[in-house]
N, C-alpha and C positions, 0 to 999 in steps of 0.2 A: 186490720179492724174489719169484724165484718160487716153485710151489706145493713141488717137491723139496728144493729150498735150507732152506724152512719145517720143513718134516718133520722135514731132517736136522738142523739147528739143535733143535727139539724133541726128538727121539733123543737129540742129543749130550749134551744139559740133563740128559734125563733119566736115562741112563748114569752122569751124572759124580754126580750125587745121590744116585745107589744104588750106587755103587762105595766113595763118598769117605763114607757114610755111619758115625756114629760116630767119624767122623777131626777133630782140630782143628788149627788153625792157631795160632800162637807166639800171639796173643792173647786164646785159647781161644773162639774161635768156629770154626761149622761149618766144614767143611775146603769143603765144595761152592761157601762164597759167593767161596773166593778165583777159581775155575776161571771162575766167573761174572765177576767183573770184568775179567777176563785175555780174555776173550770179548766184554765190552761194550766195552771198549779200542779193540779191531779195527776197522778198516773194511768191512775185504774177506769176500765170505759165507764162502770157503774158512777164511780165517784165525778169523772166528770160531765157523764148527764148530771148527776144530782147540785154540782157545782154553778150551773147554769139557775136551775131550779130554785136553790138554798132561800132565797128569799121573798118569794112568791107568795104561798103563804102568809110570815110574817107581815108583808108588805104589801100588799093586792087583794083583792077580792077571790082569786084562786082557791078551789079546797084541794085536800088530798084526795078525793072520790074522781071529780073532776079528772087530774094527774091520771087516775087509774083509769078510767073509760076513752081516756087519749092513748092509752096503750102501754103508760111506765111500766116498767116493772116493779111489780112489789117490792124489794127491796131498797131500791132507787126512793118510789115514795113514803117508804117507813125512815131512811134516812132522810129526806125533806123535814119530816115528822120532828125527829129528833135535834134536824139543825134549827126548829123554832122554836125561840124560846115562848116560852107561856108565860101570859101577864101577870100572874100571880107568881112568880118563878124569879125568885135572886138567879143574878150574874152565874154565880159558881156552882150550885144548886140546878143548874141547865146544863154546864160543864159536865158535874159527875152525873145528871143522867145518861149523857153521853158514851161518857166511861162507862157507868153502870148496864148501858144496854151492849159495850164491844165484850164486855166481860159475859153475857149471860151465857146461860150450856143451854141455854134456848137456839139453835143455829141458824134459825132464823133472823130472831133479835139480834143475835152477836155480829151475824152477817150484815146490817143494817148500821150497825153501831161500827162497826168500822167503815164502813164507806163514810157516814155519817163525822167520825172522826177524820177523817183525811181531808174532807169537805172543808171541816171548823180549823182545820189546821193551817189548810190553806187563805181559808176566809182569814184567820189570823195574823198570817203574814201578810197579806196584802192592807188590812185595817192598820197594822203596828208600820208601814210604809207612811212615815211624815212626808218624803220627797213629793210627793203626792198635793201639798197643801201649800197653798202660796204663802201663808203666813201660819207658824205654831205658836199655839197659847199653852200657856200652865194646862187648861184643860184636857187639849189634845195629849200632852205629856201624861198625865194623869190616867187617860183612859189607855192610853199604851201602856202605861204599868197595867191595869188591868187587865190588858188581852198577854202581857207575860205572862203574867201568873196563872193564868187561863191557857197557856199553851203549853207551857211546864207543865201542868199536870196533865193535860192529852200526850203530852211527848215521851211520857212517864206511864203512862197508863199501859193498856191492853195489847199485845202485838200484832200490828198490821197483821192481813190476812196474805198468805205465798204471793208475790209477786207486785205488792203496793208498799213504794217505796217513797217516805211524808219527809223527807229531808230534803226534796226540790223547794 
């Protein structure tokens, strides 16, 4: 890995620790170690800066400009982009944007949308992780049908880019 990739992977880690700090996850642990796993997930260096990042946005006060004057790479924060879903924006309908931006002949976009997907993919496995939870309700059940069906069609969808392998 090289010496920048390190940095920024460092940066991301430690952004997402001081953002998400105070914050917990449905299991009541730190909110920072989910963005961590979502991160270790990854193959690819892009996708696990962006892994680190994925809910910052969503979840913080963070912009994407912000991201960008810290040094992201554009692509890194066009896939942040893509892994938040918008308020107006059904479940699956934020899915195939996803899809929709790994698919474009824009190679920028496309470029973005697969990192973007390997991110959501990973964010998947680790949210569809009930071991995670001291106790599961019908709800929790319920919403892990949703991130299947939500992972089946990224799984399904666009072909990773040379060398990002989403079956970890």
């Amino acid at each position: 890995m090289e010496h920048r990739t390190t940095d920024l992977l460092a940066l991301a880690e430690q952004l997402a620790r001081e953002r998400h700090a105070g914050q917990t996850d449905k299991a009541g642990a730190a909110y920072w170690t989910h963005p961590q796993r979502v991160s270790q997930g990854c193959t690819s260096d892009e996708a696990r800066i962006a892994g680190w990042l994925h809910d910052l946005i969503e979840d913080t006060d963070t912009t994407a400009e912000e991201l960008l004057t810290l040094g992201f790479p554009p692509d890194v924060v066009a896939a942040v982009q893509l892994d938040t879903r918008r308020v107006d924006e059904s479940y699956m309908d934020y899915i195939q944007r996803i899809v929709d931006a790994c698919d474009s002949q824009d190679p920028a976009v496309a470029c973005a949308g697969r990192i973007a997907r390997e991110v959501k993919m990973s964010d998947l496995r680790d949210n569809m992780n009930l071991d995670r939870l001291p106790t599961v309700t019908d709800t929790d059940r319920a919403r892990v049908e949703k991130y299947r069906a939500a992972y089946s069609v990224l799984e399904n969808s666009c072909a990773p880019a040379p060398g990002i392998d989403t079956t970890r």
